[in-house]
Every structure is written in structure tokens, then in C-alpha cells.
C-alpha positions as CSV (number, residue, x, y, z in Angstrom):
1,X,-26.8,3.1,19.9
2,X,-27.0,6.0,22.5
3,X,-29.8,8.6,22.0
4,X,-27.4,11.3,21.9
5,X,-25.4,9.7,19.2
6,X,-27.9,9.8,16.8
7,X,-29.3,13.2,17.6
8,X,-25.3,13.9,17.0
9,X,-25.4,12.2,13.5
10,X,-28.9,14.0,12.6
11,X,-27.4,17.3,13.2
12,X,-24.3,16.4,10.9
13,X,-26.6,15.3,8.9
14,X,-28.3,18.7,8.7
15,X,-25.4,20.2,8.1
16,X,-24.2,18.3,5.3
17,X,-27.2,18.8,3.6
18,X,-27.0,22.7,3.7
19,X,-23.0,22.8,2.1
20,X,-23.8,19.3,-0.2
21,X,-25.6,21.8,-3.2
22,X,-29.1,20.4,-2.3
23,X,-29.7,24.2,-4.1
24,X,-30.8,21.5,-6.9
25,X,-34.1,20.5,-5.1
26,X,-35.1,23.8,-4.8
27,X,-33.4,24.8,-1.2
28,X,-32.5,28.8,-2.6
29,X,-32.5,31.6,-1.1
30,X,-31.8,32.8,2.7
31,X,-31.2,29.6,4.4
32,X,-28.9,28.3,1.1
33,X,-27.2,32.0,1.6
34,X,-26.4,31.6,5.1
35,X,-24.6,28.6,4.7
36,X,-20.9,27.9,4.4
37,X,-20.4,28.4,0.3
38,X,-17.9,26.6,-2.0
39,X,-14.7,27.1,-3.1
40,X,-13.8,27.3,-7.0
41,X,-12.6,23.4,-6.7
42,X,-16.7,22.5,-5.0
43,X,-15.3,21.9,-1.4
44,X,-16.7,23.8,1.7
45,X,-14.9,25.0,4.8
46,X,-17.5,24.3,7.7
47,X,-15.6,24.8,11.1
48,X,-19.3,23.5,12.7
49,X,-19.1,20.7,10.7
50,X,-15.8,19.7,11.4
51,X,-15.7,20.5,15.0
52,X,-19.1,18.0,15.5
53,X,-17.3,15.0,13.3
54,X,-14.4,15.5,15.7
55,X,-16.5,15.2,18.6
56,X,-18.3,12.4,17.2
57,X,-15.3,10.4,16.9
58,X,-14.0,11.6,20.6
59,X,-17.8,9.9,22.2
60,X,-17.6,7.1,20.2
61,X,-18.8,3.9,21.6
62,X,-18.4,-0.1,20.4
63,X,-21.1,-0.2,17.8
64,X,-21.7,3.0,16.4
65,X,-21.8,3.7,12.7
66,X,-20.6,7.5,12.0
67,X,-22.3,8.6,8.8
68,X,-20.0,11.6,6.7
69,X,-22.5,12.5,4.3
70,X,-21.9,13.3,0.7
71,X,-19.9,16.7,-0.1
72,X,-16.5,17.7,-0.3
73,X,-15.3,18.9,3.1
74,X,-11.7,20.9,3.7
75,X,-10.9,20.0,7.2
76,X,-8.1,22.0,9.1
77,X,-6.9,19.2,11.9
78,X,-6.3,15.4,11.5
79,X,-9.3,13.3,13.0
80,X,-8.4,10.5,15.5
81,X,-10.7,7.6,16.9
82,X,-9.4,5.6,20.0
83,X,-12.4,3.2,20.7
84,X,-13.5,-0.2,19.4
85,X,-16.0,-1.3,17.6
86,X,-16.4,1.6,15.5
87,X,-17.4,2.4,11.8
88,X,-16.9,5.1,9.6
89,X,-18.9,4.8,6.7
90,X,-19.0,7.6,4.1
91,X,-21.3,7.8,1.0
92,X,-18.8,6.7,-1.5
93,X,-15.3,7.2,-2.8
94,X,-17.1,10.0,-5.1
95,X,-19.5,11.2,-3.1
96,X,-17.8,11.8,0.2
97,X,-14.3,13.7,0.0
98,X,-12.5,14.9,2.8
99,X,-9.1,17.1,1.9
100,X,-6.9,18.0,4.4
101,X,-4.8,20.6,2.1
102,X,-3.6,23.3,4.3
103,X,-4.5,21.3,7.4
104,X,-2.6,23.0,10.5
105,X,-2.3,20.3,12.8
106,X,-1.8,16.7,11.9
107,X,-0.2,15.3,10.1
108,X,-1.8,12.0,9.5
109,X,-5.6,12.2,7.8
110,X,-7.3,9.5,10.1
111,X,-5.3,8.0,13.4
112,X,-7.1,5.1,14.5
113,X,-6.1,2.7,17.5
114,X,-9.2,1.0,18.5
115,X,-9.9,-2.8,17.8
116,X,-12.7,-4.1,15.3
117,X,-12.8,-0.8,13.4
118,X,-14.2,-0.6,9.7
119,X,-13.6,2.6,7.0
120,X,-15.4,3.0,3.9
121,X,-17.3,4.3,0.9
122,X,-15.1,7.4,1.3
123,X,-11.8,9.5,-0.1
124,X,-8.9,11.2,2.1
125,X,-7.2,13.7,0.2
126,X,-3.5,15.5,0.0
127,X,-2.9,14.9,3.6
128,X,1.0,16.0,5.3
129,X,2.0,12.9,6.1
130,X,0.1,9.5,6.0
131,X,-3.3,9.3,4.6
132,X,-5.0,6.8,7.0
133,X,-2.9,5.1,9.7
134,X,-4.4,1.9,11.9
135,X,-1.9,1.4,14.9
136,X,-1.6,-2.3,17.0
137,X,-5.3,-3.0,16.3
138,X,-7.8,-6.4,16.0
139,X,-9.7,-6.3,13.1
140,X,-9.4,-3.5,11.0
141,X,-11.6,-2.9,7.4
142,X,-10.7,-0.4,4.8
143,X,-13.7,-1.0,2.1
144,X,-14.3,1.2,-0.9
145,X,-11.7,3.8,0.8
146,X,-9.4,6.2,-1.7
147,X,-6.4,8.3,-0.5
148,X,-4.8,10.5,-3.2
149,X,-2.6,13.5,-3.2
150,X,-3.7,15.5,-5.9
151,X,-0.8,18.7,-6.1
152,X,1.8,17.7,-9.1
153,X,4.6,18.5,-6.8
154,X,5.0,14.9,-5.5
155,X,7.6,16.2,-3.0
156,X,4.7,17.7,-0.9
157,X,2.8,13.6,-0.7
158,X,2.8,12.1,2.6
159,X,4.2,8.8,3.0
160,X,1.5,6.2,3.0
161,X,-1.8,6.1,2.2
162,X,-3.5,3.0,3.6
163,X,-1.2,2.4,6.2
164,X,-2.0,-0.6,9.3
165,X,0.9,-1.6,11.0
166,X,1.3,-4.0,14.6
167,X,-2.3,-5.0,13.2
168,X,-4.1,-8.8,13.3
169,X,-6.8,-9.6,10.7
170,X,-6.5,-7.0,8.1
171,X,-8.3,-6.4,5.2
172,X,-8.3,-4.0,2.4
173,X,-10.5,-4.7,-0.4
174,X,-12.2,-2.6,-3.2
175,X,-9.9,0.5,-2.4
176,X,-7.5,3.2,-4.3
177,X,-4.4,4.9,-3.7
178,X,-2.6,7.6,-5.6
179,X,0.7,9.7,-5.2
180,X,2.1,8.4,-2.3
181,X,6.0,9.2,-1.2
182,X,6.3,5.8,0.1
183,X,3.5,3.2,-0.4
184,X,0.1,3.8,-1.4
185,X,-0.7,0.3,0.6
186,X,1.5,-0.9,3.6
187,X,1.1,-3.1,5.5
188,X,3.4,-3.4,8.2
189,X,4.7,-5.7,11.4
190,X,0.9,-7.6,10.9
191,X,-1.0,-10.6,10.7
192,X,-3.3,-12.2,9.1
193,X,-3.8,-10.1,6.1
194,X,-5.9,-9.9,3.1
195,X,-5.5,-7.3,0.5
196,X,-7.9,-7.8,-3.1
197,X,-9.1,-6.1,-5.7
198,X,-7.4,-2.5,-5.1
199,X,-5.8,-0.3,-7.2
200,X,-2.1,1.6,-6.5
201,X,-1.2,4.2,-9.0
202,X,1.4,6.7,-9.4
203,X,3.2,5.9,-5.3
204,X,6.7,4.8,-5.2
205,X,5.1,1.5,-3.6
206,X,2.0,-0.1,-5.2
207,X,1.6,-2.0,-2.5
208,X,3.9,-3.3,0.0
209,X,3.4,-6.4,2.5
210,X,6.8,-5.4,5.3
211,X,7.6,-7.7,8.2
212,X,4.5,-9.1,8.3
213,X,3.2,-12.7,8.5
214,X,0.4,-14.4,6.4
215,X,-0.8,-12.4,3.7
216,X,-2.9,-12.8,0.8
217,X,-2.4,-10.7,-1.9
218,X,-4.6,-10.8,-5.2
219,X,-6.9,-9.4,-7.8
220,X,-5.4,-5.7,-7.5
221,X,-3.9,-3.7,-10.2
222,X,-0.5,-1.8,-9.5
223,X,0.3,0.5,-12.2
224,X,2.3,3.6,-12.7
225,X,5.0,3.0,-9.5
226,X,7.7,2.9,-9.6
227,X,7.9,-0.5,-8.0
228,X,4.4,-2.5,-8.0
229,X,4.0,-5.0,-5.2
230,X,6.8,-5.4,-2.5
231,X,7.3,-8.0,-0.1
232,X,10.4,-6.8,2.3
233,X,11.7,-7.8,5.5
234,X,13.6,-4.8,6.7
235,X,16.1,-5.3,9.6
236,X,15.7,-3.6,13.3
237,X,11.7,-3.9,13.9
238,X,10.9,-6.3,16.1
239,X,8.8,-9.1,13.7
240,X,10.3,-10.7,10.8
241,X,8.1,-11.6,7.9
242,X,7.4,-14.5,5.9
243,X,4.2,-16.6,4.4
244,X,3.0,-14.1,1.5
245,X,0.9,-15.2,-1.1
246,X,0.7,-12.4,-4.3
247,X,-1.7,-14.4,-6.8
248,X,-3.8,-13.2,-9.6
249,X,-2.8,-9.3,-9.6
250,X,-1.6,-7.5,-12.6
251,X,1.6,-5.4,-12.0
252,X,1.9,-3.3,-15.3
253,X,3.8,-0.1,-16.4
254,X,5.2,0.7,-13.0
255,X,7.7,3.1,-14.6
256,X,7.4,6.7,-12.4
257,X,10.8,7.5,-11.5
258,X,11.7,7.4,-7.9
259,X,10.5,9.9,-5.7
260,X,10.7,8.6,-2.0
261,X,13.1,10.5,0.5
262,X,16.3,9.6,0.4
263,X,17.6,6.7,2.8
264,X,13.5,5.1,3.0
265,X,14.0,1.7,2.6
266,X,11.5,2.0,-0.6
267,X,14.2,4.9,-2.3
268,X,16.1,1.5,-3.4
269,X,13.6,0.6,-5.9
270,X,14.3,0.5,-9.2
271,X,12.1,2.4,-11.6
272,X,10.5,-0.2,-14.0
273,X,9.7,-3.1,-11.2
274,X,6.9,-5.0,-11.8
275,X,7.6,-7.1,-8.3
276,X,10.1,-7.2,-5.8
277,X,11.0,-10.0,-2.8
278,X,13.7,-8.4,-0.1
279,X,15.0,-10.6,2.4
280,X,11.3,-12.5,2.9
281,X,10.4,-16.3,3.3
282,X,7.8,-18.3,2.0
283,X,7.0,-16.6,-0.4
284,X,4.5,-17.6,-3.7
285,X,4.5,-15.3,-6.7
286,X,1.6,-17.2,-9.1
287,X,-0.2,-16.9,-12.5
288,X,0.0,-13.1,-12.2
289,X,0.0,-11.0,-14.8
290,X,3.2,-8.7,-15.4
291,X,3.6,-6.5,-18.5
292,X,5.4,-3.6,-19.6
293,X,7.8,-2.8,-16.8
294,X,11.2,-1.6,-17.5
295,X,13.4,-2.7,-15.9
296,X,12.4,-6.1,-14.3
297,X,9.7,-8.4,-14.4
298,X,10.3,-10.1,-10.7
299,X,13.5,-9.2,-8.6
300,X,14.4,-11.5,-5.8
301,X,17.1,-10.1,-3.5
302,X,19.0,-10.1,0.0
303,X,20.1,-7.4,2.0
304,X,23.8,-7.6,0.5
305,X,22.4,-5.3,-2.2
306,X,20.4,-2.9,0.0
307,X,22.5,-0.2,1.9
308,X,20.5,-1.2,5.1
309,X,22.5,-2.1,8.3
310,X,21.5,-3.6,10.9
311,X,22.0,-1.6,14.2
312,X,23.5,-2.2,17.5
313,X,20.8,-3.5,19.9
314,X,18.5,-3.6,17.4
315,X,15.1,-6.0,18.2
316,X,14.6,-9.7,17.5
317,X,16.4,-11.7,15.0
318,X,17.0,-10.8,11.2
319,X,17.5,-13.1,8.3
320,X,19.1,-11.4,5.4
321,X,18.7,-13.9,2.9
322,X,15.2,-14.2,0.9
323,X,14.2,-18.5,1.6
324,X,11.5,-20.8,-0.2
325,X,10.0,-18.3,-3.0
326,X,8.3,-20.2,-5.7
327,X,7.9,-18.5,-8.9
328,X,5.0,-20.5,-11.1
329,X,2.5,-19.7,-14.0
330,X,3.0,-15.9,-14.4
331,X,2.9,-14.0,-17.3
332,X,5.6,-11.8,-17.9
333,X,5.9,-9.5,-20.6
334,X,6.9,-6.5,-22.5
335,X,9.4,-5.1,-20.3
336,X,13.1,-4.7,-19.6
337,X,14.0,-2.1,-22.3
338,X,15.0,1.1,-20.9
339,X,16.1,0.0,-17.2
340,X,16.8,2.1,-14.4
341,X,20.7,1.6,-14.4
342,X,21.6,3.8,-11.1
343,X,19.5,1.2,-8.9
344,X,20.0,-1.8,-11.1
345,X,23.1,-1.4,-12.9
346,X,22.9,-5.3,-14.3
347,X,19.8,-4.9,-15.9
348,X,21.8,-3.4,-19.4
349,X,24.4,-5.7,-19.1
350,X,22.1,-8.7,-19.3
351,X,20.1,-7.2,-21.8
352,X,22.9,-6.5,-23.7
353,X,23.7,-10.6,-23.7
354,X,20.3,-11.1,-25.2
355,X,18.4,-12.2,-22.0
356,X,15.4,-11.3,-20.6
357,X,15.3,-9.7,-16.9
358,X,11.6,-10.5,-16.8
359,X,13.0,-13.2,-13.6
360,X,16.2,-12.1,-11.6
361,X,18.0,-13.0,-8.4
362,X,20.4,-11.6,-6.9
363,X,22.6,-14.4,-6.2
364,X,23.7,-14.2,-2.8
365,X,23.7,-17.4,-0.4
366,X,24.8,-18.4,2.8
367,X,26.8,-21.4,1.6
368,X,28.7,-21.8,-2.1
369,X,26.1,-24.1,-4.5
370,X,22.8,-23.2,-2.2
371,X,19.6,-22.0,-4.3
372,X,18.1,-20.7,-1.1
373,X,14.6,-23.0,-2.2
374,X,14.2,-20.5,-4.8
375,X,12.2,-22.2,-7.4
376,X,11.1,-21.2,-10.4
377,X,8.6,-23.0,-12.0
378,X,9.0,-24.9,-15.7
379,X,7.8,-22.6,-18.6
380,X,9.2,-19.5,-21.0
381,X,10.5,-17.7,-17.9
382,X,14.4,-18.2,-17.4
383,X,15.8,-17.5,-13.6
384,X,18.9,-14.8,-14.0
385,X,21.3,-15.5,-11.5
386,X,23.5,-12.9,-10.7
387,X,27.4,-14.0,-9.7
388,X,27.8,-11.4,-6.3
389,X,31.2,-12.0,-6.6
390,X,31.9,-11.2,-10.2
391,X,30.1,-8.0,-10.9
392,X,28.6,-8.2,-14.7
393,X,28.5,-11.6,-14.5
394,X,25.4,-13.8,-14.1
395,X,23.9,-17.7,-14.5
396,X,21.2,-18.9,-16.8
397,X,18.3,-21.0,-15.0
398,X,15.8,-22.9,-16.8
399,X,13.2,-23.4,-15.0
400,X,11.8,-26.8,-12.8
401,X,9.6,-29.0,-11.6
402,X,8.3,-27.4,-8.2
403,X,5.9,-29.8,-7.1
404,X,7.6,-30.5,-3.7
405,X,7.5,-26.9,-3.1
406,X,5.3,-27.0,0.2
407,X,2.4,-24.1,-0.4
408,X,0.2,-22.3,1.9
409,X,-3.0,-22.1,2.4
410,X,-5.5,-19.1,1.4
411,X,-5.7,-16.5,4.7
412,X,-9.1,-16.7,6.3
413,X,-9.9,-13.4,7.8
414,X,-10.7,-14.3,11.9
């Protein structure tokens, strides 16, 4: 690490320590009076501060550690970091907070693009747009990392919150997001993914694995979405998805109404989703727990009952149909019993026939008498089949044997 970076880092340092209420230990008077003060809600506005962090991140070089000590920081500008190798490492998810409300120039939080980059052990607040946004990296860590919007006007919440996209060997672990317009973790046209142990809260999007390959998906708590985890492939980008693995999560409550912009591909959702497969292959949904969601436990559906279109010229190939999604082992409960019929308009009909929506599909195949290699494992769960061509109407499944069902193995982070 280069002399001058650390001289750099001391100096932040410094500063930190004068705005961070070290008043406590006894550092009053003059020097304590002098310094930037805080704000009614305990964050500082420290233009010295913020203009060194951004300068630290414009001479950053493969292998240094950027320290943001503890305090609450409002910073005015987005921060960016182009080079590889590079960690920013706060003091915690409590301890270090940086808001960008009233930020003039942005929009997104923290723009990354370098390879081999690691975030953690710190909290980006009520950014314009997306909270923090990896673009077309190798490697990329978010540990410990919480992005919230915190104004009750959710119409002001920027899109995503943990947001990688074109991105290889991903993984977010330990981490929190809250309020987003779109999805408070996306994870976008990548590879190689991990995602464990977070929790999404109160986004339109728990969590969302889009046109992306190999993922892993477990141990994280989605509650309060509207829709908890998602597993989409959208038409017209240029990777399709498939090989998703959503294991041991709990996907409860996700009952907020629908607040993305209209004509997102997420503003399709159905308040009252507990889990949601669009369009994807390979997919295994297993011994998850999935409770009190009102509309639908597990939804499995093609692109016939989007609104998407594919457009002229568009890139690559797209496969409209959702192929090989084994359903085994979950526990699905409690939900189903004040759906959202504008999105899902069967959801009261098949209540009112006394069945359950905790497992639905929406029916469509490419040939009559095709099942797609949707498989739904033996146990109390039932597969609701709806008839595309006879609106209202719908098929019984009991579930099956899926032992030939061929499975994937866990992602191994490269």
C-alpha cells in the first residue's frame, strides 16, 4: 500500500473522528466547536470529508482497503470506483451511514466497474436512483452492506438497491435492503452467483435472480414485498437465464401493494407472492419455508401472461416458456386469502373452488399434453394448472415422484 494512501486514510481518519461525537471522551471545547456539527437526525455535512473519500476512490490502486469510519455522513454527489482490487470497508451497517438525500448529482450511491472489488460493514441511504450498482465485473463482495430508503413516500425510492449486473462470481451475504422501487437484490445478466443469509423488506422485489446463470440462493428472509424471491428471464438482453437453486429461505408476508413504475417488468407482480419463476430453466425451489402470503405460495409462469414483447432486432435467443422446475419439500402455508385480483385475477376463482394457490402454473406449453418438466414433488402441496384456453378454468395435480429430476450442484464461488 502506497505511502500516500495511507497518509490519505489517516487524514480521513482525523476527520471522522472530529464529526463522529468523540465529545464523549472528553474532546470539548474549540477544536469540537470548529468542526462540522450535526443535524437534528445525528448526520454531518463535511464537504472536506467527502471531497477526500472521493479522491480516495479516484487514486485507488489493486490492494487497497479504504476505511469510512464510524458516523453518519450526508454526501451531496454519488461516489464511483473504476479500479480492481479494491475494498471498501466501513465500520458496520450501524456504525457507518452514508445518506445521499438531497444529493445533486448522481444518481446511483456507489458506481463500481473494477474487477475483484469487496463492500462492507456499512449502510447507503435514500439514494435517487440505485443504491449500489457493480457493472460487467470479476468478483464482486457485498458483506454486511444495508441500502434503505428511509422517506415514507415510496414514490421517491430508487430502483435497486444491491444491484450487480454483466457480473461473474458474485456474492452477497449477511446484507439488508429496504424500500426499493424495483428490487432490493438484483442480480442481473451474471454468473456464478451466491446470495445467503440476507434480508429484503418492504421493495417490490425481495430478491430477484434475472437472466442470469448459476445461482444459489438460500438462508435469507424476504418479507414485506410485494413479491419475495423472483427468478425471471426477461426477453431482449442479450443472456438468457437458467440453473437457479432457491433452498432454505423463508419468503413470508410479502403483502406491500405494488409500487414499481408502471411498465418495469417487476410492476406485474402480484401483491401476496411468496415466489415467482418467469420464463426460467432449471430451476429447484426446495424445503423452503413459505407462509402467510396472499395471494400465492409459488407461481410458475411464461411470458403469455406478462405484457412483455419481444422487440424487433432484439439480442440473442428467448425462450418463453419456464422448463425443468422441480418443486420439493417446501412448506407452504397460511396464505391465499385476500389475493391481489387485478394481477392475478384466478387466484379468487380457485379459492372459491376450495383449493389452495399455495402451488400454481400457469398452464401454457408449446405442444398440447406437455408438462414442460415441471415437477412437483409428492407431499400436501397440489400443482394448480391453469387451462390458458379456458379462462376460470384450471387442473388439479397431485404431486410425484421426482427422482429422475436431474439436480445441480451447489455454486462454488471461483
Amino acid at each position: 500500500m502506497k505511502a500516500g494512501f495511507v497518509r490519505g486514510r489517516a487524514a480521513l481518519l482525523g476527520s471522522a473522528l472530529m464529526v463522529a461525537g468523540l465529545g464523549s471522551l472528553g474532546l470539548a471545547g474549540p477544536a469540537w466547536a470548529a468542526g462540522p456539527q450535526a443535524d437534528a437526525d445525528g448526520f454531518v455535512t463535511d464537504r472536506a470529508f467527502e471531497k477526500h473519500l472521493q479522491e480516495q476512490l479516484l487514486d485507488a490502486k489493486a490492494g487497497d482497503v479504504i476505511i469510512i469510519p464510524a458516523g453518519k455522513y450526508r454526501l451531496s454527489r454519488g461516489l464511483g470506483l473504476t479500479a480492481s482490487g479494491v475494498t471498501i470497508k466501513g465500520a458496520g451497517k450501524d456504525q457507518t451511514v452514508l445518506s445521499f438525500a438531497g444529493m445533486v448529482a448522481g444518481p446511483v450511491g456507489l458506481l463500481v466497474t473494477g474487477n475483484q472489488f469487496v463492500v462492507s460493514d456499512l449502510t447507503v441511504q435514500d439514494t435517487k436512483g440505485d443504491g449500489i450498482k457493480i457493472n460487467g465485473t470479476k468478483g464482486v463482495t457485498f458483506r454486511n452492506v444495508r441500502v434503505r430508503w428511509t422517506d415514507p413516500d415510496n414514490s421517491t425510492h430508487g430502483a435497486y438497491g444491491i444491484y450487480p449486473v454483466g457480473c461473474t462470481d458474485v456474492l452477497i451475504e449477511d446484507s439488508e435492503v429496504f424500500g426499493s422501487s424495483d428490487a432490493g437484490i438484483y442480480v442481473g445478466q451474471s454468473d456464478n452467483i451466491i446470495v445467503r443469509r440476507n434480508r429484503a423488506e418492504l421493495n417490490v422485489a425481495g430478491i430477484e435472480i434475472e437472466n442470469s446463470t448459476n445461482a444459489d440462493v438460500y438462508e435469507n428472509v424476504a418479507t414485506r414485498n410485494t413479491g419475495g424471491i423472483l427468478v425471471f428471464n426477461m426477453p431482449n438482453l442479450p443472456k438468457p437465464g437458467h440453473s437457479t437453486r432457491i433452498h432454505n429461505n423463508v419468503s413470508e408476508a410479502n403483502n406491500t401493494p405494488n409500487f414499481a413504475a408502471k411498465g418495469t417488468a417487476v410492476s406485474i407482480v402480484p401483491k401476496g407472492t411468496g415466489m415467482i419463476v418467469l420464463a426460467n430453466d432449471d430451476v429447484e425451489i426446495f424445503d423452503n419455508d413459505i407462509r402467510n402470503n396472499d395471494t400465492m405460495g409459488i407461481a410458475i409462469a411464461s411470458d403469455f401472461s406478462t405484457d412483455y414483447k419481444i422487440e424487433a432486432g432484439a439480442p440473442g435467443e428467448h425462450d418463453p416458456y419456464p422448463d425443468r422446475v422441480l418443486i420439493a419439500g417446501n412448506r407452504i402455508s397460511g396464505g391465499g386469502n385476500a389475493p391481489d385480483a387485478e394481477r392475478f385475477p384466478a387466484a379468487p376463482v380457485i379459492r372459491a373452488a376450495g383449493q389452495s394457490t399455495n402451488v400454481v402454473w400457469d398452464g401454457y406449453t408449446r405442444a398440447p399434453g406437455d408438462d414442460n418438466g415441471i415437477c412437483l414433488a409428492s407431499g400436501p402441496d397440489k400443482l394448480i394448472r391453469l387451462d390458458p384456453k379456458s379462462p376460470g378454468k384450471f387442473a388439479v395435480i397431485d404431486g410425484k415422484s421426482c427422482d429422475g429430476f436431474k439436480r445441480q450442484p451447489p455454486v462454488v464461488i471461483r
